[in-house]
PyMOL Python script that loads the backbone (N, CA, C, O; Angstrom):
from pymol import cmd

cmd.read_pdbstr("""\
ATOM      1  N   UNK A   1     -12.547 -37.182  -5.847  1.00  0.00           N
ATOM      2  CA  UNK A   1     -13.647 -36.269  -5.689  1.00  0.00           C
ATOM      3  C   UNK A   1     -13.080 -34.867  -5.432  1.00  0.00           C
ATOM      4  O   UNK A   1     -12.155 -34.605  -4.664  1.00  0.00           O
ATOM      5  N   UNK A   2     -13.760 -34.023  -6.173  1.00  0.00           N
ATOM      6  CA  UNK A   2     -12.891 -32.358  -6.002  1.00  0.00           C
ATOM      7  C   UNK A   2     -13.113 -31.834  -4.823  1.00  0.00           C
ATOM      8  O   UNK A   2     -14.275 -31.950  -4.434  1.00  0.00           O
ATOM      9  N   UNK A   3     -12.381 -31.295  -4.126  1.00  0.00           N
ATOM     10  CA  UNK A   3     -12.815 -30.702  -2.752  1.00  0.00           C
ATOM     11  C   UNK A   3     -13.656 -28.811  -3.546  1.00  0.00           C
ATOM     12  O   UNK A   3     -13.528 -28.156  -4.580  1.00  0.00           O
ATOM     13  N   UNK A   4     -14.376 -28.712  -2.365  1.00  0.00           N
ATOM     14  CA  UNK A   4     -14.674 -27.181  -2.221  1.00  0.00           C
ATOM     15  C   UNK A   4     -13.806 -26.095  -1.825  1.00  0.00           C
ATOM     16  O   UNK A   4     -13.983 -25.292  -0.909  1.00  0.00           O
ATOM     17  N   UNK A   5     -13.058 -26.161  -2.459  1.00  0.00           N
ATOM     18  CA  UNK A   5     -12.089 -24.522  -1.948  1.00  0.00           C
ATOM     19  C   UNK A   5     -12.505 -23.432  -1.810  1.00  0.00           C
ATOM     20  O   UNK A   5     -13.180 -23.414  -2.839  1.00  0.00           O
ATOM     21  N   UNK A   6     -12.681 -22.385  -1.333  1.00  0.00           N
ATOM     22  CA  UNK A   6     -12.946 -21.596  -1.290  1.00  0.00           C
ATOM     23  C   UNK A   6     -11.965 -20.310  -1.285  1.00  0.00           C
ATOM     24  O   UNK A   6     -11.191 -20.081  -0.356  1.00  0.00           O
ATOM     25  N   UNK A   7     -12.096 -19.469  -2.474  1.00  0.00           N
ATOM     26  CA  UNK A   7     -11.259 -18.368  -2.406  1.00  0.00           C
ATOM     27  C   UNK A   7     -11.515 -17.037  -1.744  1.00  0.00           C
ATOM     28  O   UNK A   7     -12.661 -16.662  -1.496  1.00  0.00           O
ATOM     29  N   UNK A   8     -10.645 -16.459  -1.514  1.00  0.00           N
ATOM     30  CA  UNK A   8     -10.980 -14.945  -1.447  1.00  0.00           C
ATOM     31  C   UNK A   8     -10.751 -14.111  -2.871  1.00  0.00           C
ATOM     32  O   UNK A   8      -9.557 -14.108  -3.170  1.00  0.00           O
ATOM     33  N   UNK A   9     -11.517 -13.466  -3.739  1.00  0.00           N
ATOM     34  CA  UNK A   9     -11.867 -13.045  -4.870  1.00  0.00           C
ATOM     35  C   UNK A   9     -11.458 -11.464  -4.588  1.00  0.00           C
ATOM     36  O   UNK A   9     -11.498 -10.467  -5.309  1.00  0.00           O
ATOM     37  N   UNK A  10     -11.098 -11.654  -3.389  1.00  0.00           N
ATOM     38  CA  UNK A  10     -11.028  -9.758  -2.937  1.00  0.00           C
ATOM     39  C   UNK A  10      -9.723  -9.604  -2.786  1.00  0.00           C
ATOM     40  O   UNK A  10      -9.080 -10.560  -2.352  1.00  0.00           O
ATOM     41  N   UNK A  11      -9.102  -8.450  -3.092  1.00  0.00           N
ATOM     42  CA  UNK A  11      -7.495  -8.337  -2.866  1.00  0.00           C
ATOM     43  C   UNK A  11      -7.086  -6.608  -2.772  1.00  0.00           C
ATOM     44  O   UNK A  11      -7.526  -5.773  -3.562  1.00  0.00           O
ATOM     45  N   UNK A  12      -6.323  -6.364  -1.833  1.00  0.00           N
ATOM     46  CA  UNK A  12      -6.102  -5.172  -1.506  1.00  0.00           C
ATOM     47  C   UNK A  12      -4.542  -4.829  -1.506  1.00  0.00           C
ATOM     48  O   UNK A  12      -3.678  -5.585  -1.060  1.00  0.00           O
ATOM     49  N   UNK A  13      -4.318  -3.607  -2.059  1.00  0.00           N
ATOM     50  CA  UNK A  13      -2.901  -3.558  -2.806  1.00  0.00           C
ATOM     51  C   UNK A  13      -2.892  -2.158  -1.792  1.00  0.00           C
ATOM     52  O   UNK A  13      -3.862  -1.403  -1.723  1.00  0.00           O
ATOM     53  N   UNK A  14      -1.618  -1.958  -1.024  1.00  0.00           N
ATOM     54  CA  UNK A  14      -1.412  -0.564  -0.486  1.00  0.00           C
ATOM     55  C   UNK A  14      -0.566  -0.164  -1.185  1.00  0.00           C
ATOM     56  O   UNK A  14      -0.122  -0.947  -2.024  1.00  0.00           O
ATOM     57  N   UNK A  15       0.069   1.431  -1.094  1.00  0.00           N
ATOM     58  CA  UNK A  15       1.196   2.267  -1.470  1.00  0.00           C
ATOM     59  C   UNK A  15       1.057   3.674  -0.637  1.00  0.00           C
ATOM     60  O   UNK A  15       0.150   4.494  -0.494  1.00  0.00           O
ATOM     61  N   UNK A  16       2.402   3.549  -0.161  1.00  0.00           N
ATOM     62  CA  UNK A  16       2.542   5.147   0.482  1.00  0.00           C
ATOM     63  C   UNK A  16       2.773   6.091  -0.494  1.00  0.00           C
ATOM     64  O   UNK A  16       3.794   6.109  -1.182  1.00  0.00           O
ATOM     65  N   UNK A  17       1.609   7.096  -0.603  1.00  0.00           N
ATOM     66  CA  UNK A  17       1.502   8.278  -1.482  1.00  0.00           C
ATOM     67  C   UNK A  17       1.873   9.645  -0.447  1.00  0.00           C
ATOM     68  O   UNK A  17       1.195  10.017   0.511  1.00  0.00           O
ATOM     69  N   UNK A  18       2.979  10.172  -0.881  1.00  0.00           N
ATOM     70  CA  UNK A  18       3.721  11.615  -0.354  1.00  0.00           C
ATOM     71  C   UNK A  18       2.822  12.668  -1.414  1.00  0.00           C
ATOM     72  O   UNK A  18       3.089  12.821  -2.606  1.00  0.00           O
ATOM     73  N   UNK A  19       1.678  13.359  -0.659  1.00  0.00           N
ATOM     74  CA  UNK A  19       1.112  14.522  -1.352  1.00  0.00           C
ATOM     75  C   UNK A  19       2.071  15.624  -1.514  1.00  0.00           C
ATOM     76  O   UNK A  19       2.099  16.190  -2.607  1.00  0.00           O
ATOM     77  N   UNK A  20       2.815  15.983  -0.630  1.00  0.00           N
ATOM     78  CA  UNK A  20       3.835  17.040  -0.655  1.00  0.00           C
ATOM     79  C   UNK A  20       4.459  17.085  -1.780  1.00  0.00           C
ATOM     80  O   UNK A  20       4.433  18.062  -2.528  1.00  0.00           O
ATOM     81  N   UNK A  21       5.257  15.720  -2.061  1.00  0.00           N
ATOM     82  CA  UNK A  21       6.542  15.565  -3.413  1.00  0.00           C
ATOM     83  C   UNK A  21       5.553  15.081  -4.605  1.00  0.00           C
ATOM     84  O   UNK A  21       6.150  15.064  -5.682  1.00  0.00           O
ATOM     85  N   UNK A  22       4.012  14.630  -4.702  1.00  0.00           N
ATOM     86  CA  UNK A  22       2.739  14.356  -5.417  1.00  0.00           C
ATOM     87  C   UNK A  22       3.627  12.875  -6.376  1.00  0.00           C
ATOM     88  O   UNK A  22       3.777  12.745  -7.591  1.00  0.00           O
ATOM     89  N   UNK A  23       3.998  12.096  -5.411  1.00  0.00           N
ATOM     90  CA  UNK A  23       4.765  10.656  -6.177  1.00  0.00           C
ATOM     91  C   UNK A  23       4.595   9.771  -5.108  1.00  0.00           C
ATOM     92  O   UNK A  23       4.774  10.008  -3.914  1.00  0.00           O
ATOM     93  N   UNK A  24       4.180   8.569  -5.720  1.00  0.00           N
ATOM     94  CA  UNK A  24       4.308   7.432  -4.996  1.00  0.00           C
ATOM     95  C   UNK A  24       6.265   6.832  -3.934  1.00  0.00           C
ATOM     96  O   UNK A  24       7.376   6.837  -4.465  1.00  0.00           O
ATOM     97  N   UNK A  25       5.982   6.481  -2.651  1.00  0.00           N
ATOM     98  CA  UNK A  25       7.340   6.671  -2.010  1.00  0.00           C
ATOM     99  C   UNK A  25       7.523   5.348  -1.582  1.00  0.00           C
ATOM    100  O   UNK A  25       8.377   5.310  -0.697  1.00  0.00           O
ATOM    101  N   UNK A  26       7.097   4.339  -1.836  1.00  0.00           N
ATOM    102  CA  UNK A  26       7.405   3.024  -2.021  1.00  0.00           C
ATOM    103  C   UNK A  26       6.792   1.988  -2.923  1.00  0.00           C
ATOM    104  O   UNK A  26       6.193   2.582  -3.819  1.00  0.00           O
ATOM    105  N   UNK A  27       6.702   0.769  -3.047  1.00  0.00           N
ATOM    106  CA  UNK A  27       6.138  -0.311  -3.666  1.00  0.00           C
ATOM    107  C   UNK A  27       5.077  -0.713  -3.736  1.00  0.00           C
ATOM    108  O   UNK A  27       4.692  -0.702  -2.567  1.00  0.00           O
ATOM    109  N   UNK A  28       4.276  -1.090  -4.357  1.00  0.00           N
ATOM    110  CA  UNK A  28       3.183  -1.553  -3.668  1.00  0.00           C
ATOM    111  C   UNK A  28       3.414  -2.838  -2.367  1.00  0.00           C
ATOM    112  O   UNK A  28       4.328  -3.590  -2.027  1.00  0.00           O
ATOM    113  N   UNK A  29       2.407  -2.633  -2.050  1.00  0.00           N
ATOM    114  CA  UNK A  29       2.251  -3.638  -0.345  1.00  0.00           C
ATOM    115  C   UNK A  29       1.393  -4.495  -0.145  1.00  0.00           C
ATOM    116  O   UNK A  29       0.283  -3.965  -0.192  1.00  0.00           O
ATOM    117  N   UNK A  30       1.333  -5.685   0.081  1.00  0.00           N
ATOM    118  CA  UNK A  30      -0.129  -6.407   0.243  1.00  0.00           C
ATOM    119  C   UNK A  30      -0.626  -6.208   1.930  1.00  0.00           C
ATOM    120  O   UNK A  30      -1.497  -6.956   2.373  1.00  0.00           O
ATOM    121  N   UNK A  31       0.091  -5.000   2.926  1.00  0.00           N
ATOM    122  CA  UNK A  31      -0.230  -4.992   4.147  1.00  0.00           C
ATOM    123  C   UNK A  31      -0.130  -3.547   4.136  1.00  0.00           C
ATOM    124  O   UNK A  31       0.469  -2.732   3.434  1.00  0.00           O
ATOM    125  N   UNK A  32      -0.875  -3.488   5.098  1.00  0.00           N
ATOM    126  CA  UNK A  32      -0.694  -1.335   5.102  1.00  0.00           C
ATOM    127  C   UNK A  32       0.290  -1.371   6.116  1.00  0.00           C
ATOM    128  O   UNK A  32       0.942  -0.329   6.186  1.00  0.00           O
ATOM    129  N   UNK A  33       0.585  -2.229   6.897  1.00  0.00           N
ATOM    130  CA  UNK A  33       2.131  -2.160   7.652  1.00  0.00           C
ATOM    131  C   UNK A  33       3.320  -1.337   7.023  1.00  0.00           C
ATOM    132  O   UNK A  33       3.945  -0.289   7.180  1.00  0.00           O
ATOM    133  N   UNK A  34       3.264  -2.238   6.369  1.00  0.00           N
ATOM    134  CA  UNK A  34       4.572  -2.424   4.912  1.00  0.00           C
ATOM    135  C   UNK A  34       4.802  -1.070   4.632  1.00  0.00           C
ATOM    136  O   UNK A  34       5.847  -0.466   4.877  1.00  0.00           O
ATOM    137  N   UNK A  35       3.333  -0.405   3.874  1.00  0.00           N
ATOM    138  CA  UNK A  35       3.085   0.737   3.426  1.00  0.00           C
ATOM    139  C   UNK A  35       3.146   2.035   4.460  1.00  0.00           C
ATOM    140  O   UNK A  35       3.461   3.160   4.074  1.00  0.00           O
ATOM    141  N   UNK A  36       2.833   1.744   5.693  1.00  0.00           N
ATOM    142  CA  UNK A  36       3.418   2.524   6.162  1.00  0.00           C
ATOM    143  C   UNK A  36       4.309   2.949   6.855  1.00  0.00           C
ATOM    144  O   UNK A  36       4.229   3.993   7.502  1.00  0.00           O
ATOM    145  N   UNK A  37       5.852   1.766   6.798  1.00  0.00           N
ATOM    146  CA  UNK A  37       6.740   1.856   7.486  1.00  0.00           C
ATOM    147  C   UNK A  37       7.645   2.611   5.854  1.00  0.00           C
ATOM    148  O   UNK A  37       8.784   3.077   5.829  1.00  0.00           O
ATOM    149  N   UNK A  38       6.739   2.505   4.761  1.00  0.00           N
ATOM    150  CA  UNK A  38       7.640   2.854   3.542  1.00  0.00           C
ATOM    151  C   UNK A  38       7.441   4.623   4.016  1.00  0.00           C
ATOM    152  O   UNK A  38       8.376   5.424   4.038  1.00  0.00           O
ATOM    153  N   UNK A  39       6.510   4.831   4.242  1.00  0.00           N
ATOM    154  CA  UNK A  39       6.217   6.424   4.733  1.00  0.00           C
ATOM    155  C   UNK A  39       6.872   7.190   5.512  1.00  0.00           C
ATOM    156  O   UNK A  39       7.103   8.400   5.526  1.00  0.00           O
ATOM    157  N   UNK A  40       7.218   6.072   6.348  1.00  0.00           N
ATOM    158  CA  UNK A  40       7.673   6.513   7.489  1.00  0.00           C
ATOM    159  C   UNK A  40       9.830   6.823   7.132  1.00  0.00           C
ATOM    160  O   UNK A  40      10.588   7.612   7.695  1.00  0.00           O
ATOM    161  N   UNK A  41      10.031   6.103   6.340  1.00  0.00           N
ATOM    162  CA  UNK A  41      11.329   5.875   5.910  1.00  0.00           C
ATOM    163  C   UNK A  41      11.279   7.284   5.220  1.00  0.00           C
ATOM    164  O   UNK A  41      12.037   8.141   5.673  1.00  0.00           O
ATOM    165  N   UNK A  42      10.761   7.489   4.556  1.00  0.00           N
ATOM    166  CA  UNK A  42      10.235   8.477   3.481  1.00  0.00           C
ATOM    167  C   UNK A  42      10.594   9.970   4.750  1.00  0.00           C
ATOM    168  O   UNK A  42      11.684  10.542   4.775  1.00  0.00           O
ATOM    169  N   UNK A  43       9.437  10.329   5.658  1.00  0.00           N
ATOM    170  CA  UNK A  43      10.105  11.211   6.343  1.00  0.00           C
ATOM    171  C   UNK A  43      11.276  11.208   7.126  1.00  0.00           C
ATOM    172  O   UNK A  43      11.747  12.102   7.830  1.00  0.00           O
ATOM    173  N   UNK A  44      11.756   9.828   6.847  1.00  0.00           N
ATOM    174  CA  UNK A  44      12.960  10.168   7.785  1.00  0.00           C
ATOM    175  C   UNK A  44      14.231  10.919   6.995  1.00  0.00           C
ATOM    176  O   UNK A  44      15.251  11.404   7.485  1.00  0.00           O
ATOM    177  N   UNK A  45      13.879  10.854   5.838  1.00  0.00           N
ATOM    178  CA  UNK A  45      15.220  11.354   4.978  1.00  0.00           C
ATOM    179  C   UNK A  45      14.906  12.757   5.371  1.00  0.00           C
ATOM    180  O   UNK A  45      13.945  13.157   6.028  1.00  0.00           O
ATOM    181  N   UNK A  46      16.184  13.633   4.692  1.00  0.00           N
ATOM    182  CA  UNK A  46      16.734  14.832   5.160  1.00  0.00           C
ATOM    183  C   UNK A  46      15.669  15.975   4.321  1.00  0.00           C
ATOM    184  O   UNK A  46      15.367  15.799   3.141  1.00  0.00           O
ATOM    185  N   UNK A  47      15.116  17.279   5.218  1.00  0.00           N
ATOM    186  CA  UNK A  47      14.071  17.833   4.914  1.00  0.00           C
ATOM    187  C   UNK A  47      12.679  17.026   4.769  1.00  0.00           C
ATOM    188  O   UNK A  47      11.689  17.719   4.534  1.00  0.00           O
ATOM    189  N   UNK A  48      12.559  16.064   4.850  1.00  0.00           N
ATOM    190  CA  UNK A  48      11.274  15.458   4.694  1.00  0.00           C
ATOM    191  C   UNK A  48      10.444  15.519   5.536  1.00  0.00           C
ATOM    192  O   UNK A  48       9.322  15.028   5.413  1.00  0.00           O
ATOM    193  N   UNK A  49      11.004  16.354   6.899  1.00  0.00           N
ATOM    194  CA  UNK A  49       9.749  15.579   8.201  1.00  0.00           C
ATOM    195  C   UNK A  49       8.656  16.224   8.355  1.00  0.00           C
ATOM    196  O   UNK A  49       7.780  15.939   9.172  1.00  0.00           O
ATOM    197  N   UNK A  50       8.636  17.545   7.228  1.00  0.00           N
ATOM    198  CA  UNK A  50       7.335  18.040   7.493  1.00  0.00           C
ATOM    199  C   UNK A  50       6.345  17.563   6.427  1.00  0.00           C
ATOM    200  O   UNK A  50       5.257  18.139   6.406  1.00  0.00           O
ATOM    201  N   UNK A  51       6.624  16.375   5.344  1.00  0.00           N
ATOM    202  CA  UNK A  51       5.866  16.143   4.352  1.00  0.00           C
ATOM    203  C   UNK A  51       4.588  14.948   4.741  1.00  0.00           C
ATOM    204  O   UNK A  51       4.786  14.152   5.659  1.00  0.00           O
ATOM    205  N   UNK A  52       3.294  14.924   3.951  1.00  0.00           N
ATOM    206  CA  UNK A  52       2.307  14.533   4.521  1.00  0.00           C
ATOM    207  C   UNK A  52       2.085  12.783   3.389  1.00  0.00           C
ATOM    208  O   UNK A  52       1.800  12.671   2.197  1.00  0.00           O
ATOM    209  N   UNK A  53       2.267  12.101   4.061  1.00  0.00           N
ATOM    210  CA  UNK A  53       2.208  11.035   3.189  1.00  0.00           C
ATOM    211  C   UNK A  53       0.827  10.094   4.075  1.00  0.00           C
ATOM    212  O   UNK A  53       0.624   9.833   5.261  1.00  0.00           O
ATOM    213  N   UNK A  54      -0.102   9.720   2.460  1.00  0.00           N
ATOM    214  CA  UNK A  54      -1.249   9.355   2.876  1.00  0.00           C
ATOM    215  C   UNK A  54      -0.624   7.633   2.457  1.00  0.00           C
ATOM    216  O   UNK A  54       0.537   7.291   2.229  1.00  0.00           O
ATOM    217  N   UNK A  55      -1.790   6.862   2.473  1.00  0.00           N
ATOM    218  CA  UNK A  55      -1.556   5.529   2.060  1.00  0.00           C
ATOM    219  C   UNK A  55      -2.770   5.217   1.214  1.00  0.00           C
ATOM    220  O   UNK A  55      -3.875   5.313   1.749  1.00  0.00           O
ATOM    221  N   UNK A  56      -2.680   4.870   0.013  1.00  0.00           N
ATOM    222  CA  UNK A  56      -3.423   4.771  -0.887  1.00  0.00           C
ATOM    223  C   UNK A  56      -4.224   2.903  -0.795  1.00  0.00           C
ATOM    224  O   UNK A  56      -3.530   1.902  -0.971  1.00  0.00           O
ATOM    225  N   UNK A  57      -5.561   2.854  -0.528  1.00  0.00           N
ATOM    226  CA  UNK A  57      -5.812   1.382  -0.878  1.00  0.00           C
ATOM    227  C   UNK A  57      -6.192   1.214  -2.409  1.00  0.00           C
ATOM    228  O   UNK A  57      -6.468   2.085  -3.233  1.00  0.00           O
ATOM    229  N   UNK A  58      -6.149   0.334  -2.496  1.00  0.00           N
ATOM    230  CA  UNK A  58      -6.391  -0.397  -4.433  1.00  0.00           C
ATOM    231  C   UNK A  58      -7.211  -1.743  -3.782  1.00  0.00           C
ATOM    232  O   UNK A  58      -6.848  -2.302  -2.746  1.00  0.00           O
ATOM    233  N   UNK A  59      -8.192  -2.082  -4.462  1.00  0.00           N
ATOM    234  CA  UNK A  59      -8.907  -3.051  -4.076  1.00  0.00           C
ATOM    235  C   UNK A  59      -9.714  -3.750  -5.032  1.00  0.00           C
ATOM    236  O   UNK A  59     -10.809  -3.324  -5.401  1.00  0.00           O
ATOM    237  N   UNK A  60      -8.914  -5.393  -5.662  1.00  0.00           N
ATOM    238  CA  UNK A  60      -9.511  -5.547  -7.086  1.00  0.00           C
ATOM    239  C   UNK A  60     -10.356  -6.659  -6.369  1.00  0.00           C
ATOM    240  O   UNK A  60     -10.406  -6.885  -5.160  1.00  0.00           O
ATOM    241  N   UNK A  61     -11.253  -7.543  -7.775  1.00  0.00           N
ATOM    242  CA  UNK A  61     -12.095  -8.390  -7.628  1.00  0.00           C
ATOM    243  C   UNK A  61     -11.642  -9.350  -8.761  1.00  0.00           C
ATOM    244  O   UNK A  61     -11.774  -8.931  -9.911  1.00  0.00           O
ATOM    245  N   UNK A  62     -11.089 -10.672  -8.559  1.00  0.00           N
ATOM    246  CA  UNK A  62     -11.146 -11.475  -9.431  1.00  0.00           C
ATOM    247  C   UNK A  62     -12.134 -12.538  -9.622  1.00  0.00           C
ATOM    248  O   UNK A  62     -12.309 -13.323  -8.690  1.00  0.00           O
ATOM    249  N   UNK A  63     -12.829 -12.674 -10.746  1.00  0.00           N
ATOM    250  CA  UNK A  63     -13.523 -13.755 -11.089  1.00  0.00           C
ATOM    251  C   UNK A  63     -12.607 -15.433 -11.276  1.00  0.00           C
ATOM    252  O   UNK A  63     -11.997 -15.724 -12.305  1.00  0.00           O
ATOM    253  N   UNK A  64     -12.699 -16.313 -10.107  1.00  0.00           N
ATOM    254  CA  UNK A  64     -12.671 -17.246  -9.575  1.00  0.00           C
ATOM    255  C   UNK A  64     -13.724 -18.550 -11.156  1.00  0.00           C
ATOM    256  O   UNK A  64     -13.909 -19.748 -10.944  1.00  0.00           O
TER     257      UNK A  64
END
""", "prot")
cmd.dss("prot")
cmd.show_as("cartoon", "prot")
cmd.util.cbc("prot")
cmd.orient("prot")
C-alpha cells in the first residue's frame, strides 16, 4: 500500500551579492548561513571592508 509522503514543493536558493564589485561573491546556498559567512569572507579580503554585500533569495516551486 503506497504511503502519503508529503513534500515540500518550495525551495529557497541563497547567494551573497557584493553591490559594490555588482558580482555574485559566492555559490549558491541552500541556508542564508552559508551565504552569509560567503559575505563575510568576501569583506575580509584586502580593501574590501567597506563593500556592501546583500544576500539575494531565489525561491522556486516544483510541481510534485
Amino acid at each position: 500500500m503506497p504511503q502519503n509522503i508529503k513534500h515540500n514543493p518550495f525551495t529557497f536558493i541563497y547567494r551573497a551579492d557584493c553591490t559594490t564589485c555588482e558580482k555574485y561573491v559566492g555559490p549558491k546556498r541552500k541556508s542564508k548561513y552559508e551565504a552569509e559567512a560567503d559575505g563575510e569572507d568576501h569583506k575580509a579580503l584586502p580593501n574590501n571592508e567597506d563593500h556592501i554585500v546583500k544576500i539575494e533569495v531565489t525561491q522556486s516551486y516544483y510541481i510534485i
